[in-house]
Z-matrix of the N, CA and C atoms (Angstrom, degrees):
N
C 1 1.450
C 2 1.520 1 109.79
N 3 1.253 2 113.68 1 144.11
C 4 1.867 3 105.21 2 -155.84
C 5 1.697 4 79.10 3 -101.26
N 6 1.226 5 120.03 4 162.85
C 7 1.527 6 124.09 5 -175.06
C 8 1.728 7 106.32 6 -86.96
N 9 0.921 8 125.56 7 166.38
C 10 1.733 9 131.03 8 162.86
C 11 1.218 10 101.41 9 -83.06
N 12 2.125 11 95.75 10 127.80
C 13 1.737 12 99.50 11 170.75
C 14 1.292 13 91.62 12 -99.96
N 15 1.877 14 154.34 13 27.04
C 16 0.975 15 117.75 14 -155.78
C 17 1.370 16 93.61 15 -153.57
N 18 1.345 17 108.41 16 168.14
C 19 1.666 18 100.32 17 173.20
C 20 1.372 19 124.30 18 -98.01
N 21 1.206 20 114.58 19 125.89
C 22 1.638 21 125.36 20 -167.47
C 23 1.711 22 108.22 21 -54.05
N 24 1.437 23 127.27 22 -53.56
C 25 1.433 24 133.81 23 176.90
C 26 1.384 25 115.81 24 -39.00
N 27 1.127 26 139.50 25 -14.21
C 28 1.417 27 137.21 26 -147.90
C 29 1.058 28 141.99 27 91.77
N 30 1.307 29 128.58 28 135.63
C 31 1.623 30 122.82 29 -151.50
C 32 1.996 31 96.99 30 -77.88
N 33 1.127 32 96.12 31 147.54
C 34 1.236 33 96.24 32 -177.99
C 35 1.978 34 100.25 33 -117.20
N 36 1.112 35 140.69 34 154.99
C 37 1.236 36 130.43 35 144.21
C 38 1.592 37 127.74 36 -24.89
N 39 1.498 38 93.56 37 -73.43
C 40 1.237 39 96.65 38 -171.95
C 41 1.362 40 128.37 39 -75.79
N 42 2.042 41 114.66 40 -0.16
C 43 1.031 42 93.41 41 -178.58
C 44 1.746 43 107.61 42 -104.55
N 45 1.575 44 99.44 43 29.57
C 46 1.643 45 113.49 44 -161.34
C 47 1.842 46 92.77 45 -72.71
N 48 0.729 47 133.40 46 -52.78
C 49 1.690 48 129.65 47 165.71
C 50 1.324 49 110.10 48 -9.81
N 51 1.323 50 103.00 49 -77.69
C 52 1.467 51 141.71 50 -171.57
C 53 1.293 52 100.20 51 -38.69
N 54 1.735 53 112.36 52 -69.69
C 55 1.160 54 115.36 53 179.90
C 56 1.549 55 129.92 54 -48.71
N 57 1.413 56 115.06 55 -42.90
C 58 0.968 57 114.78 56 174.46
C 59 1.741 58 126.97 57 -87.21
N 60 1.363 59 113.10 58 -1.04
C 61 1.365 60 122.10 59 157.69
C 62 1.277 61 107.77 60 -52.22
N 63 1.608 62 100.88 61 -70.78
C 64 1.848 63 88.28 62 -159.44
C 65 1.467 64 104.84 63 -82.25
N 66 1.620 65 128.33 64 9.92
C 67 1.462 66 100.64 65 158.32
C 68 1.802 67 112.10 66 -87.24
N 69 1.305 68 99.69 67 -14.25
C 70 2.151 69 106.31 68 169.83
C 71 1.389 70 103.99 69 -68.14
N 72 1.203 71 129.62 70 -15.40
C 73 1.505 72 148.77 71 168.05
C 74 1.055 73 120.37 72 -81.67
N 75 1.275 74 124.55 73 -66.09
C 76 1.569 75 105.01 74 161.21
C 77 1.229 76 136.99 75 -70.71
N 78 1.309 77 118.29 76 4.02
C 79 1.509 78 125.51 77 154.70
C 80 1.581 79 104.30 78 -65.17
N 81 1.605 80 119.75 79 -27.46
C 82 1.679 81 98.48 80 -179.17
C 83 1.314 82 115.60 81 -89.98
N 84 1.663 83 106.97 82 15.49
C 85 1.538 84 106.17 83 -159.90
C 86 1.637 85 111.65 84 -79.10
N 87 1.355 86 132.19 85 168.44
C 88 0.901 87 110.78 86 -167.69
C 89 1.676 88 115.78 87 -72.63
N 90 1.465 89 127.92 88 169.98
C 91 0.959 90 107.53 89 -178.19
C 92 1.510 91 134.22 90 -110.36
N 93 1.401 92 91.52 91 13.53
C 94 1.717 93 107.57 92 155.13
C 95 1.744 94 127.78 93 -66.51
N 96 1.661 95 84.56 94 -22.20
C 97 1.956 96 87.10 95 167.46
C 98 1.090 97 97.18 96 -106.89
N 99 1.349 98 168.57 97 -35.47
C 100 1.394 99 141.11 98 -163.55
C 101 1.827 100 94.19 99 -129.41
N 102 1.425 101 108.43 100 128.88
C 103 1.678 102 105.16 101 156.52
C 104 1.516 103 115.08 102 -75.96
N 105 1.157 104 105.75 103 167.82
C 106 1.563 105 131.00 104 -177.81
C 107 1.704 106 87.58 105 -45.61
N 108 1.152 107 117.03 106 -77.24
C 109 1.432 108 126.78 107 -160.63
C 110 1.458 109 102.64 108 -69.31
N 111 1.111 110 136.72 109 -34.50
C 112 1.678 111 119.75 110 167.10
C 113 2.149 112 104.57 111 -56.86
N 114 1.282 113 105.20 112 -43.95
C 115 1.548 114 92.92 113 176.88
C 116 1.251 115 117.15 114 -66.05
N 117 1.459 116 118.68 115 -32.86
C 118 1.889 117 115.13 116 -174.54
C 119 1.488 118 105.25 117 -61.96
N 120 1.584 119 110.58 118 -46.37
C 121 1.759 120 123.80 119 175.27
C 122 1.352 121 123.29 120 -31.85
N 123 1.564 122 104.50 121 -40.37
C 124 1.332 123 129.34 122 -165.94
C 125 1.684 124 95.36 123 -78.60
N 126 1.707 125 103.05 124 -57.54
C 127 1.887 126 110.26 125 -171.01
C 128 1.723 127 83.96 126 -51.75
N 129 1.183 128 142.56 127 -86.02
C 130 1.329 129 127.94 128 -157.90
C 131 1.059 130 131.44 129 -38.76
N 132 1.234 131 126.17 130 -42.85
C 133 1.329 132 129.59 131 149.41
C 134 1.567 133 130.86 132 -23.93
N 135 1.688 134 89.68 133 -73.71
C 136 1.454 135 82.49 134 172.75
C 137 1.814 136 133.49 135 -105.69
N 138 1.772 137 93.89 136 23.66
C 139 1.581 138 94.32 137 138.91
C 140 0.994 139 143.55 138 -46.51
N 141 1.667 140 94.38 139 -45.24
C 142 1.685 141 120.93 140 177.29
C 143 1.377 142 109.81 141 -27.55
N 144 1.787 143 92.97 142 -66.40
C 145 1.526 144 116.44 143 -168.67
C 146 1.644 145 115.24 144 -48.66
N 147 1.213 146 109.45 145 -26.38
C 148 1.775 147 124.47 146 -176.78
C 149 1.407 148 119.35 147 -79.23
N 150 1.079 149 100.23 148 -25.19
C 151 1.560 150 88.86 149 -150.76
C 152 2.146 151 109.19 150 -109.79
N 153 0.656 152 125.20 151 125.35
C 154 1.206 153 129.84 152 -171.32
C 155 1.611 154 101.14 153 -82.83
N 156 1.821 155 115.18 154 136.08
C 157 1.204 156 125.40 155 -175.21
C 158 2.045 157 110.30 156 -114.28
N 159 1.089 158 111.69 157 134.20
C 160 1.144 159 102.92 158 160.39
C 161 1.548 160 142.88 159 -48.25
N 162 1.532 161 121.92 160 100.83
C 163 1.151 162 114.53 161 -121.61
C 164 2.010 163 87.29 162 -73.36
N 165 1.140 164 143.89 163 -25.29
C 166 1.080 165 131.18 164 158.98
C 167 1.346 166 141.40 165 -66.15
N 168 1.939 167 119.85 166 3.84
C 169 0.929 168 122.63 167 163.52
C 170 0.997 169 108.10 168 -45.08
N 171 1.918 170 116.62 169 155.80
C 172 1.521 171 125.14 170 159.54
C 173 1.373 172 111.57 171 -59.10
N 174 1.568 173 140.83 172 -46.42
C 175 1.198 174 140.44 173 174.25
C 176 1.811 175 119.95 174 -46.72
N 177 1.425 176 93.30 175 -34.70
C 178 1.402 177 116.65 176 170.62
C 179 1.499 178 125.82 177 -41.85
N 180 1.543 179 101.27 178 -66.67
C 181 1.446 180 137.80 179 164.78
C 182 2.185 181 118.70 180 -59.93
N 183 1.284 182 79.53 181 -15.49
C 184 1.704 183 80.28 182 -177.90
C 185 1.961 184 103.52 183 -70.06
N 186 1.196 185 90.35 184 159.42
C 187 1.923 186 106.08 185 177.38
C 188 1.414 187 108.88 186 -78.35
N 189 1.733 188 128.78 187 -2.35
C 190 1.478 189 124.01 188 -167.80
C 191 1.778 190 93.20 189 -142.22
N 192 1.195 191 101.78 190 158.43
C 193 1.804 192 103.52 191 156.76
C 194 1.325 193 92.04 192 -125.87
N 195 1.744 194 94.32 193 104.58
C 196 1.165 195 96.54 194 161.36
C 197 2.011 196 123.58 195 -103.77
N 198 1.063 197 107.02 196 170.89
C 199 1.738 198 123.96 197 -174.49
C 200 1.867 199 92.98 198 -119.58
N 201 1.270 200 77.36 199 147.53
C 202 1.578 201 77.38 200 -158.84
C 203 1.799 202 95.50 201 -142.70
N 204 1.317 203 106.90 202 129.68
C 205 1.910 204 106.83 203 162.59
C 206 0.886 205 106.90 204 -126.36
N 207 1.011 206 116.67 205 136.30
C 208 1.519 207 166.35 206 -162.77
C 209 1.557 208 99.28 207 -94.27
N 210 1.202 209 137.59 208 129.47
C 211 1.523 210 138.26 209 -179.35
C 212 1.636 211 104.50 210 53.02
N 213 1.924 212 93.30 211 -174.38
C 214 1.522 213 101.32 212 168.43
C 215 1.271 214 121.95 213 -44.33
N 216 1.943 215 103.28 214 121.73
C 217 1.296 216 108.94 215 179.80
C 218 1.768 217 111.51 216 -91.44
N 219 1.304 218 84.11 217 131.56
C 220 2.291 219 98.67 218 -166.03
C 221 1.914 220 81.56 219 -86.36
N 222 1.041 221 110.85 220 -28.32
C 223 2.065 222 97.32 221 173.36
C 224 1.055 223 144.91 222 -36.49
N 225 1.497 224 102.81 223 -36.25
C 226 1.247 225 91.09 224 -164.08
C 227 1.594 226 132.07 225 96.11
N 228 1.741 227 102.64 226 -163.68
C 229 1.871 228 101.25 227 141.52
C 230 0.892 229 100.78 228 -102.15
N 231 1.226 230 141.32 229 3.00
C 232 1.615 231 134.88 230 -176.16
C 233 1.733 232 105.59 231 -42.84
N 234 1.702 233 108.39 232 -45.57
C 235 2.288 234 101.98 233 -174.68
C 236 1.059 235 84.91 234 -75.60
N 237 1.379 236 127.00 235 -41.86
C 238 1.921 237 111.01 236 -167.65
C 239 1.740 238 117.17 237 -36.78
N 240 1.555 239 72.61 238 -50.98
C 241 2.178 240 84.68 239 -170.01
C 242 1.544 241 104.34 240 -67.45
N 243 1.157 242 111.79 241 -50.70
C 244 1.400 243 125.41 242 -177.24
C 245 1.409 244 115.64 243 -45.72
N 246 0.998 245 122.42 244 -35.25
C 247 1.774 246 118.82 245 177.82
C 248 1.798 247 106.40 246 -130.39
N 249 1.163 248 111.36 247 25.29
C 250 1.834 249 112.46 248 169.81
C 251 1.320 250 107.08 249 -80.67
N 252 1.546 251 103.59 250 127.09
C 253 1.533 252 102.36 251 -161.79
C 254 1.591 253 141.92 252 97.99
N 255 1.514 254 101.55 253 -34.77
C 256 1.095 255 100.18 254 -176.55
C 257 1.440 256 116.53 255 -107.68
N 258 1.769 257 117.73 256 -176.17
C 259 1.695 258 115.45 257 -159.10
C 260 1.091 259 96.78 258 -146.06
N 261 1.281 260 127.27 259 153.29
C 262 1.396 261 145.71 260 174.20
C 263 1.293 262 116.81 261 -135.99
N 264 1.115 263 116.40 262 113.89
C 265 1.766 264 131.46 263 167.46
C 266 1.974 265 86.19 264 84.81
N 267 1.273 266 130.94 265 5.54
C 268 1.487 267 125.82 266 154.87
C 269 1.561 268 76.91 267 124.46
N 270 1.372 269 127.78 268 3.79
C 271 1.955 270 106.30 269 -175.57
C 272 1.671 271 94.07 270 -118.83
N 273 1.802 272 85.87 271 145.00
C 274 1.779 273 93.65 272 -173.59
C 275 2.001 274 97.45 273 -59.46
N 276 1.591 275 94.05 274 166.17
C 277 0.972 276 109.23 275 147.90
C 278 1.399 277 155.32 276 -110.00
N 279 1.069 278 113.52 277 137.95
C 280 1.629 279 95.51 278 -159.89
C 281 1.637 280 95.56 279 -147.00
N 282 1.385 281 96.05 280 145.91
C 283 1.687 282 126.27 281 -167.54
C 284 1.807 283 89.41 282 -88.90
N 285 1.254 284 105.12 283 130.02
C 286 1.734 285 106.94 284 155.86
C 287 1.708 286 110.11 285 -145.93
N 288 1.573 287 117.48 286 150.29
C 289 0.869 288 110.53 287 -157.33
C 290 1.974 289 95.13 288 -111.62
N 291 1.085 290 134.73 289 119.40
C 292 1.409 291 141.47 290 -169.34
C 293 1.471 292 101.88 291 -106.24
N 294 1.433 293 117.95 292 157.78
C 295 1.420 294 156.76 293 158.82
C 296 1.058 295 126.62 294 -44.73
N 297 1.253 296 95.80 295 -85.86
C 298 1.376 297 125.88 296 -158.80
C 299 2.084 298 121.63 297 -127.07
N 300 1.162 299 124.78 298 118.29
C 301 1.667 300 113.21 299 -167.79
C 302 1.501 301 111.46 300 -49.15
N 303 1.341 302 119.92 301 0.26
C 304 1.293 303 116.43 302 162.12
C 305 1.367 304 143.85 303 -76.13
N 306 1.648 305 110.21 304 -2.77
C 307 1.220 306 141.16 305 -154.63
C 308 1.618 307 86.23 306 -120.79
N 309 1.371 308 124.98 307 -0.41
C 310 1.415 309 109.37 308 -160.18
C 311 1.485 310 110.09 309 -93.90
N 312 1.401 311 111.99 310 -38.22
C 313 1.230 312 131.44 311 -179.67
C 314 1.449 313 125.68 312 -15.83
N 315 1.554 314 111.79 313 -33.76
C 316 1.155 315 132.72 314 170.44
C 317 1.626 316 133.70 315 -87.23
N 318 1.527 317 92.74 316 -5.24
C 319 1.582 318 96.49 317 -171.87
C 320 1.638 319 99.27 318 -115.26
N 321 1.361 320 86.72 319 146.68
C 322 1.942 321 109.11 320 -175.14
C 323 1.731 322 106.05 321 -57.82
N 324 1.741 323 107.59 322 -69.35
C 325 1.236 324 107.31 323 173.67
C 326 1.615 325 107.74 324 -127.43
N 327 1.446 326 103.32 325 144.65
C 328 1.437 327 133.99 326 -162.66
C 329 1.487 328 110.91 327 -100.49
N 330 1.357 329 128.14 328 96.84
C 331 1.342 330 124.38 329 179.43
C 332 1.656 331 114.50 330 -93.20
N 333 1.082 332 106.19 331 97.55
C 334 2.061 333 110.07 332 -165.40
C 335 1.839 334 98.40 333 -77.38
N 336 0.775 335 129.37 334 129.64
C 337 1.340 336 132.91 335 -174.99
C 338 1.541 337 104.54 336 -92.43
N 339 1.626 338 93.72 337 162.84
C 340 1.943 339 94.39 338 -163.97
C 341 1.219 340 100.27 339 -73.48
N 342 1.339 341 126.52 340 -5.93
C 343 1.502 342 125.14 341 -164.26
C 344 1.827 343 102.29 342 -78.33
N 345 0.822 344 129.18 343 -28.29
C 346 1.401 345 154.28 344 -130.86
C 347 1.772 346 102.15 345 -126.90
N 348 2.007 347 114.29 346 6.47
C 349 0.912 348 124.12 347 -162.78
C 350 1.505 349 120.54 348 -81.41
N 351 1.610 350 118.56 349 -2.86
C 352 1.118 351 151.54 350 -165.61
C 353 1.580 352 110.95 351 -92.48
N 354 1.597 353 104.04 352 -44.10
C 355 1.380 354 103.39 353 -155.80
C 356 2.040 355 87.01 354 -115.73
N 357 1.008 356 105.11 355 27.28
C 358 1.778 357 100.88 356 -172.03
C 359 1.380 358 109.48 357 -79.53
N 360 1.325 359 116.02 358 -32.01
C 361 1.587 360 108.24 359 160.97
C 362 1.579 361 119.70 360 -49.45
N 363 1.264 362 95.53 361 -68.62
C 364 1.401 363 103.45 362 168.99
C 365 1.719 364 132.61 363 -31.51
N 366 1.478 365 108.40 364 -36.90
C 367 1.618 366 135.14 365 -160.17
C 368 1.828 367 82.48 366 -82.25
N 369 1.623 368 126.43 367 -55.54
C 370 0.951 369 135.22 368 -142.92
C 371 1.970 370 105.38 369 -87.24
N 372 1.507 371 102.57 370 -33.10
C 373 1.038 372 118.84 371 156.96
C 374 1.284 373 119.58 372 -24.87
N 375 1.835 374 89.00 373 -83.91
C 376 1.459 375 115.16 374 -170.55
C 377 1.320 376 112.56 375 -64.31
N 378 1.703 377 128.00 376 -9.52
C 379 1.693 378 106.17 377 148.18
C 380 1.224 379 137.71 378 -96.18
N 381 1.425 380 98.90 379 10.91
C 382 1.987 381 100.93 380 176.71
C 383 1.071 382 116.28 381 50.75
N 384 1.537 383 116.75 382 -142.42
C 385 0.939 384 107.12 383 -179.71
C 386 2.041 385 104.66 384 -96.11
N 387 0.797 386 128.54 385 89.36
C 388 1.418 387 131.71 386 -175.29
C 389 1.199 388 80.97 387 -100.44
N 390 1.950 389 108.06 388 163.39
C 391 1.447 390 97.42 389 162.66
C 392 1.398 391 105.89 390 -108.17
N 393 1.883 392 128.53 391 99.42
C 394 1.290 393 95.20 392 179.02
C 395 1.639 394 75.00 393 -125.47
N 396 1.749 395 115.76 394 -178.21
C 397 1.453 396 95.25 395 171.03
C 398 1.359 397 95.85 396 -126.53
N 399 1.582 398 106.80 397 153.73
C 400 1.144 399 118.60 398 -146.80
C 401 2.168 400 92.07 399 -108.49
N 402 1.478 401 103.78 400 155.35
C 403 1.242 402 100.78 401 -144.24
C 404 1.678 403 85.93 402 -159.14
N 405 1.559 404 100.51 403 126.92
C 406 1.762 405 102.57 404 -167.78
C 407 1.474 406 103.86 405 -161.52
N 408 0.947 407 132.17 406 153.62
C 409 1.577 408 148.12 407 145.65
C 410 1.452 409 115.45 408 -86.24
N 411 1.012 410 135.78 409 12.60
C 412 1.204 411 132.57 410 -163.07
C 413 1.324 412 109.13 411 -105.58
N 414 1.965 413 124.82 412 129.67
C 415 1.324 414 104.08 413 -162.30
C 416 1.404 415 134.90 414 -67.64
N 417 1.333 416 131.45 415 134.02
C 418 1.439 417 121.35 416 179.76
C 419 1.639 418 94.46 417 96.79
N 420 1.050 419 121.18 418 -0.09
C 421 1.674 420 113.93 419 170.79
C 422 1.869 421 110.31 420 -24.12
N 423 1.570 422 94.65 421 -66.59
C 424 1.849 423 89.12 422 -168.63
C 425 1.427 424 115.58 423 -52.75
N 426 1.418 425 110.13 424 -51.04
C 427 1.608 426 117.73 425 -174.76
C 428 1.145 427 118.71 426 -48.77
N 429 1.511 428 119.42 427 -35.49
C 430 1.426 429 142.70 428 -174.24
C 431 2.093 430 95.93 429 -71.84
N 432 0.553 431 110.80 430 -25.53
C 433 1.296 432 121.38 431 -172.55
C 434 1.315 433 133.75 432 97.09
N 435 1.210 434 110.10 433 39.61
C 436 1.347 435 122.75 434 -170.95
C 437 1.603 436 105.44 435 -99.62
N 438 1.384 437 123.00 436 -164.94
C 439 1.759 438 114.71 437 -172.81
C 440 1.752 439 95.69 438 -131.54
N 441 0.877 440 133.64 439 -62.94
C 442 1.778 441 134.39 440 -160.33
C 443 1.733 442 85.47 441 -111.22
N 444 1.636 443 102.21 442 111.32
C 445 1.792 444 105.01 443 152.66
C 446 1.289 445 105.08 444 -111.45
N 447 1.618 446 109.53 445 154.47
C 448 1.504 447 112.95 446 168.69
C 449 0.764 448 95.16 447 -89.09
N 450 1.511 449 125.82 448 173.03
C 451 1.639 450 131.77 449 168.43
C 452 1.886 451 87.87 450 -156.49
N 453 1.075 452 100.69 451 161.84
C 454 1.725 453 120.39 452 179.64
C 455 1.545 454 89.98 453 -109.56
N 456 1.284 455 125.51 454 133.37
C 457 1.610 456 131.86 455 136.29
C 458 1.357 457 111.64 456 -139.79
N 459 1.370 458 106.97 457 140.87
C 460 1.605 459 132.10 458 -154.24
C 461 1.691 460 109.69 459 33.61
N 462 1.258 461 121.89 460 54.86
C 463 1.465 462 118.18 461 176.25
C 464 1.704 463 107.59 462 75.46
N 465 0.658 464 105.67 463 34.21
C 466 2.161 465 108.18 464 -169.23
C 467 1.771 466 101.30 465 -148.14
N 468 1.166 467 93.47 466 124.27
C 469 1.484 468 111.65 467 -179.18
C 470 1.564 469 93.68 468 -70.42
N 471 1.260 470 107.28 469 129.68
C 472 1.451 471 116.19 470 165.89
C 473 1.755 472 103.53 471 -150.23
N 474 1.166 473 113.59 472 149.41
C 475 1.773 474 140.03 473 172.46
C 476 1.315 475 139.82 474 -80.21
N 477 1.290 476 119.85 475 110.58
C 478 1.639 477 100.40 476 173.43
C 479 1.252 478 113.48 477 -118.32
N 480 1.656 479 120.40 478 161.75
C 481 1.670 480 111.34 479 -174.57
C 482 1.574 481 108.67 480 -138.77
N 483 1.388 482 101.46 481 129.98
C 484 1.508 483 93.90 482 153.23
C 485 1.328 484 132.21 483 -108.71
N 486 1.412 485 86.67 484 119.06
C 487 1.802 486 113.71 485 178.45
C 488 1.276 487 137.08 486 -39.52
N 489 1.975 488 106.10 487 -17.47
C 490 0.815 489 127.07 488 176.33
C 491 1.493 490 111.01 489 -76.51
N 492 1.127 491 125.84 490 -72.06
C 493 1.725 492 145.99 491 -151.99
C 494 1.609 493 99.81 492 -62.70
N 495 2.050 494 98.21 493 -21.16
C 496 1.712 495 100.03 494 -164.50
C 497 1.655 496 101.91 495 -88.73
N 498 1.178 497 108.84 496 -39.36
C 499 1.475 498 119.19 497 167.09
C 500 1.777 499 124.18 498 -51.01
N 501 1.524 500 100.00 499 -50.97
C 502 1.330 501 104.51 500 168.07
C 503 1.604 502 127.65 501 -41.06
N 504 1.964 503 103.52 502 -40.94
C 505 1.346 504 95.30 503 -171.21
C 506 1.563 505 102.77 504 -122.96
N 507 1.455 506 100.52 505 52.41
C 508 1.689 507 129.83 506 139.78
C 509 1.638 508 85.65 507 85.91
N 510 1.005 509 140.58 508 18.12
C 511 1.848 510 132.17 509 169.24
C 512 1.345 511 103.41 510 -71.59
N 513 1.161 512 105.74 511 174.56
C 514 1.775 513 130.30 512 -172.53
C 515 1.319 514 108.56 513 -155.37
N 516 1.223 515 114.06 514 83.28
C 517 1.213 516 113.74 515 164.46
C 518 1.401 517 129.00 516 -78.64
N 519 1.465 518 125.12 517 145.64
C 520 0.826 519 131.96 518 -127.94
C 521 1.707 520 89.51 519 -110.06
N 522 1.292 521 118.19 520 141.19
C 523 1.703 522 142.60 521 -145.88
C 524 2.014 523 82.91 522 -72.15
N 525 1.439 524 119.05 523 -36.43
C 526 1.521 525 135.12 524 -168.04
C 527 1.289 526 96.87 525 -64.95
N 528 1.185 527 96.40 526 -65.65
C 529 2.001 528 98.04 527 -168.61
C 530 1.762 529 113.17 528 -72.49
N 531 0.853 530 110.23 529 -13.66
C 532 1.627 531 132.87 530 176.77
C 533 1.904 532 86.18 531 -63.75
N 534 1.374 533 117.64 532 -92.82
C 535 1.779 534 138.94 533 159.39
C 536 1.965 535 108.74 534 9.77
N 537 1.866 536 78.84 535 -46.51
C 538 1.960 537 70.31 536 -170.89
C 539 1.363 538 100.30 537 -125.44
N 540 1.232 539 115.71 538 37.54
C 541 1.853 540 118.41 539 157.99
C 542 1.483 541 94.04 540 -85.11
N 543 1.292 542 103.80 541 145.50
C 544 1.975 543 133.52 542 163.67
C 545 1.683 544 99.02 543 -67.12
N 546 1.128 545 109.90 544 -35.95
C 547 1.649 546 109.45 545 175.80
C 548 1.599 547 115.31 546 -179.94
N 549 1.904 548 101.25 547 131.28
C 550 1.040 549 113.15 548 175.42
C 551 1.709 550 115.72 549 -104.03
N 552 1.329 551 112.64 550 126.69
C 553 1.514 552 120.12 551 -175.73
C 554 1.680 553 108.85 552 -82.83
């Protein structure tokens, strides 16, 4: 069972720091208690919590916030456990695993898998400007035009974003999660 990085009551502003400390913290944790992919599970999650949606997007309007991967899922149950139960903006969350970028339309944030590293232009294409945000380990993710990359430094999951691609398809990221990116483009 992967532990809770987050607080169950509701995100508050001020305790958005907080929150994202001890998940920049448990990225230094050792890594015999948390795998790589139980910590990325966690960053999606509480991207969620960051990022502001256009309140008339179709994703917007859906009954779930869902997180969504795209190709081979490296998870696990690790997102299962990680967001069972819980809600964002008052809608459950729920992990689904999709095909094809056509299936995406509906999901909040988009985790494109490295497998899938070939056709990511293409993937990124095919959502225009949708608002979902797009979310990868794959190298050069931001430059490529993507919005949330993981990157590893010294064994510790850490993030970079470009501000650009996230803005384009109407997000708002939040000044907090901006604070504990490794680098904003």
């Amino acid at each position: 069972m992967v532990e809770r990085f987050h607080h169950r009551s509701g995100f508050r502003p001020a305790i958005g720091s907080v929150l994202f400390c001890l998940l920049l913290s448990l990225s230094h944790a050792n890594p015999l208690t948390h795998t790589e992919y139980e910590v990325k599970a966690a960053y999606l999650y509480n991207f969620g919590r960051f990022v502001e949606w256009p309140p008339k997007s179709a994703n917007s309007q859906a009954s779930e916030f869902s997180i969504c991967v795209l190709g081979r899922d490296p998870f696990g149950p690790a997102l299962d456990a990680t967001v069972s139960g819980e809600k964002i903006d008052g809608k459950s969350v729920v992990a689904k695993r999709i095909s094809g970028a056509e299936e995406a339309a509906g999901c909040r944030v988009l985790y494109i898998a490295t497998a899938k590293s070939g056709q990511m232009k293409g993937i990124l294409a095919a959502l225009g400007n949708s608002s979902v945000l797009t979310v990868s380990d794959m190298p050069n993710f931001v430059e490529d035009g993507g919005m949330v990359g993981f990157v590893m430094a010294d064994e510790h999951v850490r993030f970079e974003i470009n501000l650009t691609a996230a803005h384009h398809a109407g997000l708002n990221l939040s000044s907090e999660l901006l604070k504990v990116a490794s680098r904003v483009t």
